[in-house]
VOLO-800363 format. One record per residue (C-alpha): x, y, z. Coordinates in steps of 0.001 Angstrom, whole numbers, padded with zeros to 6 digits, always signed. Example, Ala and Ser with C-alpha at 12.3 -4.5 7.8 and 13.67 -1.06 7.14 Angstrom:
2
+012300-004500+007800+013670-001060+007140
//
This chain:
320
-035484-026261-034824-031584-026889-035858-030118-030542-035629-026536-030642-034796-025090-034097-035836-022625-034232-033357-024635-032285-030612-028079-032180-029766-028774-030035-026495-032219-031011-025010-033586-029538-021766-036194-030713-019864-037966-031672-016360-038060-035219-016075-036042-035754-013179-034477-032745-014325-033274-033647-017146-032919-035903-020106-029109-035700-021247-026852-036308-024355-024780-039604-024177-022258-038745-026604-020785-041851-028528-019002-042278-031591-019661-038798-032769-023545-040001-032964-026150-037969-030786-027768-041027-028606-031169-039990-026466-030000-040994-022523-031941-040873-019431-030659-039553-016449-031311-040141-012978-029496-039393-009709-027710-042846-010445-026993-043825-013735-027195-043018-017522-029120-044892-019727-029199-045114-023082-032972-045276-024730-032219-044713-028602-030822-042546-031020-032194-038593-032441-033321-038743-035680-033993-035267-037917-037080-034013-036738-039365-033077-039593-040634-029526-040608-042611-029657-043509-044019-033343-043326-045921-035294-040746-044871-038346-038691-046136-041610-038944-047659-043229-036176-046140-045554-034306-042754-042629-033880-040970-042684-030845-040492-039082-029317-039354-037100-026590-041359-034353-026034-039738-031170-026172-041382-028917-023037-041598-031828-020784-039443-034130-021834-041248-037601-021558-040731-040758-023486-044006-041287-025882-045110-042554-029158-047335-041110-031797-051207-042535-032914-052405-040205-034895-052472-036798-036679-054916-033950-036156-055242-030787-038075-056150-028070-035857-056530-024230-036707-054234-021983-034050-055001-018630-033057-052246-016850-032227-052678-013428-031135-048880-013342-030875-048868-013250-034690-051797-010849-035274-051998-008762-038499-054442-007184-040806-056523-009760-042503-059127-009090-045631-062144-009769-045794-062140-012441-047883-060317-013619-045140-063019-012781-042456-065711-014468-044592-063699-017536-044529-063470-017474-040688-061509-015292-038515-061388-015125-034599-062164-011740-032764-059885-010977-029661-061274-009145-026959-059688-005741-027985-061525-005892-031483-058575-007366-033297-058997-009960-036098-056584-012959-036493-056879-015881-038832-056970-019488-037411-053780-021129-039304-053438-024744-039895-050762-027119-037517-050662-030381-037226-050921-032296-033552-050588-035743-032829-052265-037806-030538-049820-039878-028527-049215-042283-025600-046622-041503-023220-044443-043427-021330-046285-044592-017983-042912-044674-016360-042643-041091-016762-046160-040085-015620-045146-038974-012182-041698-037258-013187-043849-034811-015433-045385-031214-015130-048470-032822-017253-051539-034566-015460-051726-038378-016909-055044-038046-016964-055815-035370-018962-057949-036495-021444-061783-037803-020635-064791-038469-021766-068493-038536-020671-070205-042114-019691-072768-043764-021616-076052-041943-022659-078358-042422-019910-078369-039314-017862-075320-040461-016437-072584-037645-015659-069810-039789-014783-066246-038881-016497-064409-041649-017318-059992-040984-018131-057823-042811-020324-054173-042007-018460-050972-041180-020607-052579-039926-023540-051996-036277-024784-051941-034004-027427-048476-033009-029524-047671-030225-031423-045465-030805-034278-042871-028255-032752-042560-030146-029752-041694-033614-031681-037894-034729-030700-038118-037914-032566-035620-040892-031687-035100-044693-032962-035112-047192-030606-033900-051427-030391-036044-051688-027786-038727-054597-027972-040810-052527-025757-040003-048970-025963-042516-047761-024480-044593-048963-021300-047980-048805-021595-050671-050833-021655-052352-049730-025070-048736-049761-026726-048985-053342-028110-053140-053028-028699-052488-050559-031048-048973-050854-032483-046992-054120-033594-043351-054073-034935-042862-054829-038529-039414-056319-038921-039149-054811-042468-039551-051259-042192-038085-051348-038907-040378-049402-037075-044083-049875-035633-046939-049655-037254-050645-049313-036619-052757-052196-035715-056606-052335-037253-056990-051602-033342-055846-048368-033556-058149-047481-036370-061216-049037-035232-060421-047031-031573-060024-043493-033432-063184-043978-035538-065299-044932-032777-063876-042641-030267-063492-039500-033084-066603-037275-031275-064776-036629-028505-060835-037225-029111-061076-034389-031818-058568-031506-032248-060432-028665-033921-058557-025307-032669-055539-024000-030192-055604-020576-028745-052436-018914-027300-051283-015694-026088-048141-014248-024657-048289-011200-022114-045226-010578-019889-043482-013153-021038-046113-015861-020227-047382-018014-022552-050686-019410-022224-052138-022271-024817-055355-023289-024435-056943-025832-026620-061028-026660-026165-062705-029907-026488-066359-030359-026945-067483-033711-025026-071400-034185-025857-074055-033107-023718-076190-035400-021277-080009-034654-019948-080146-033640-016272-083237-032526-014361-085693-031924-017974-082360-029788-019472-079535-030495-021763-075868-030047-020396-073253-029123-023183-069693-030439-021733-066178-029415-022676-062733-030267-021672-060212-027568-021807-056272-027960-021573-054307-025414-020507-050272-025217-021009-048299-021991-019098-045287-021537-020197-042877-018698-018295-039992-017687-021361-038741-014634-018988-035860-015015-016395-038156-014669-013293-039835-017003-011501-043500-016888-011232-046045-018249-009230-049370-018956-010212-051699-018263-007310-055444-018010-008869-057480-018539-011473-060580-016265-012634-062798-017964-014907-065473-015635-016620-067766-018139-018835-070925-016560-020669-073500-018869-022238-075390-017721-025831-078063-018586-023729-077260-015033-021791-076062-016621-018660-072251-015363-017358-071248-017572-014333-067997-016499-012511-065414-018938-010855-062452-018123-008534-059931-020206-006685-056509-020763-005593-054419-022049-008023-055268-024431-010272-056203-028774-010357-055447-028317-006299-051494-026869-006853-049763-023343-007652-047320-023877-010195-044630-022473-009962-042418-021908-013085-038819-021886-012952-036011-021483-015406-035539-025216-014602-039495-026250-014791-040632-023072-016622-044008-025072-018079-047034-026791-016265-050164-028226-017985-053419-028662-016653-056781-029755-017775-060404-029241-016499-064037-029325-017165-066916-026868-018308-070745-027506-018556-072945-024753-020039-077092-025168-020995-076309-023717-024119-074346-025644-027450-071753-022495-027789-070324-019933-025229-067258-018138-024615-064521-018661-021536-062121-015814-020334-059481-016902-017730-057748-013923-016141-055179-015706-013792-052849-014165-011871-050150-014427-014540-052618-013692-017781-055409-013650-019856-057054-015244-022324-060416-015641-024035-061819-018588-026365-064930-019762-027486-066650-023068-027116-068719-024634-029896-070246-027827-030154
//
């Protein structure tokens, strides 16, 4: 990623798109509607070979909403885009099989957990409430959400400085971040600590899949969510979320899904539909990404899930 000091170019969908406000010979961040130009802040250099600190105003890259960073999470990708040879050394240490026999290493990236501008929520190609987690333990199945939160890969960090005393509308923004006048920028509260320690089983990152076929890119990252007691059996639940991304010239339509999951228990359930979360994305050089997320329950801890949609295919496995 290549910082221009006098020009930043940034495309993406919130109400089409976020634009340059050129001033001074400084890149400024601005937000543009149908009516007016706004200035929010000013880029700063994003960072390639260090982490952010929470409390970091962004724009997110792909879908271009205002957010702010929590946390960090280490997660291991799998790209099969990036498959080689790997030693086995390397397959003792842990490797991930694809479904044509070929052996890729999980590498280490770093994703943030981050809040994002509720203002933003409905101008975005990303549900709000993508992230959930299971009710209390008494046989209770109930899913509970906690809207505008969402996971951040590093690469898709456009970080910006702010004089804003809010910056960012939310309503966990000031529970979990104050301002500290001398560093000029915000900070985590005890809060924010206390909420990722007690909340760790289920927020955790552990590992990203993504593949690119036709010049479709699908990530998928799992979640494991704990399992509940239902009718004298244990249910294992996950949370998967799943980001297309169309990097060709066409536009492309996604019409169904095909969801293949198989259980160590020995059980392989099928599931078709149109589309996907109720919608068929379409993805345009102007939108050309959509993110979804959704639910699995298998009677076994571990399993695998292969989604051939109408645009691709992928395979991961789910461990608890």
């Amino acid at each position: 990623m290549q910082c221009c000091a006098n020009r930043f170019i940034l495309k993406s969908l919130l109400l089409n798109k976020f634009s340059n406000h050129l001033s001074n010979g400084q890149s400024n961040v601005g937000f543009r509607s149908c009516m007016r130009l706004a200035e929010i802040g000013k880029f700063a250099q994003p960072k390639l070979n260090e982490n952010y600190n929470h409390g970091q105003l962004f724009l997110h890259r792909i879908f271009g909403y205002r957010g702010v960073i929590l946390f960090s999470w280490s997660a291991e990708v799998y790209d099969r885009d990036c498959q080689r040879k790997v030693t086995m050394s390397e397959q003792l240490s842990g490797v991930y099989r694809t479904p044509g026999g070929i052996e890729i290493k999980g590498v280490r990236h770093t994703y943030y957990q981050a809040l994002i501008d509720e203002r933003d929520w409905a101008h975005i190609r990303n549900q709000a409430e993508s992230v959930t987690f299971l009710g209390p333990q008494n046989g209770n199945r109930a899913l509970y959400a906690i809207p505008g939160l969402d996971y951040v890969c590093q690469s898709d960090v456009l970080p910006y400085h702010s004089n804003e005393t809010a910056p960012i509308m939310h309503e966990l923004f000031e529970r979990f971040l104050a301002f500290d006048s001398s560093k000029l920028s915000w900070i985590g509260r005890e809060t924010l600590k206390a909420w990722q320690a007690k909340n760790y089983p289920w927020l955790a990152l552990s590992s990203v899949h993504r593949e690119t076929t036709n010049s479709i890119r699908v990530t998928v990252i799992p979640f494991y969510m704990g399992s509940r007691e239902a009718q004298n059996a244990v249910i294992y639940w996950w949370r998967y979320c799943v980001r297309l991304e169309n990097l060709g010239n066409e536009t492309v339509t996604l019409r169904e899904r095909h969801w293949k999951i198989f259980s160590i228990s020995g059980t392989l359930d099928t599931v078709r539909g149109r589309g996907v979360v109720g919608v068929e994305p379409e993805l345009t050089n102007n939108a050309p990404a959509f993110q979804y997320s959704s639910h699995v329950s298998l009677h076994a801890p571990s399993g695998h899930m292969w989604q051939v949609e109408a645009l691709n295919y992928l395979k991961f496995k789910l461990c608890s």
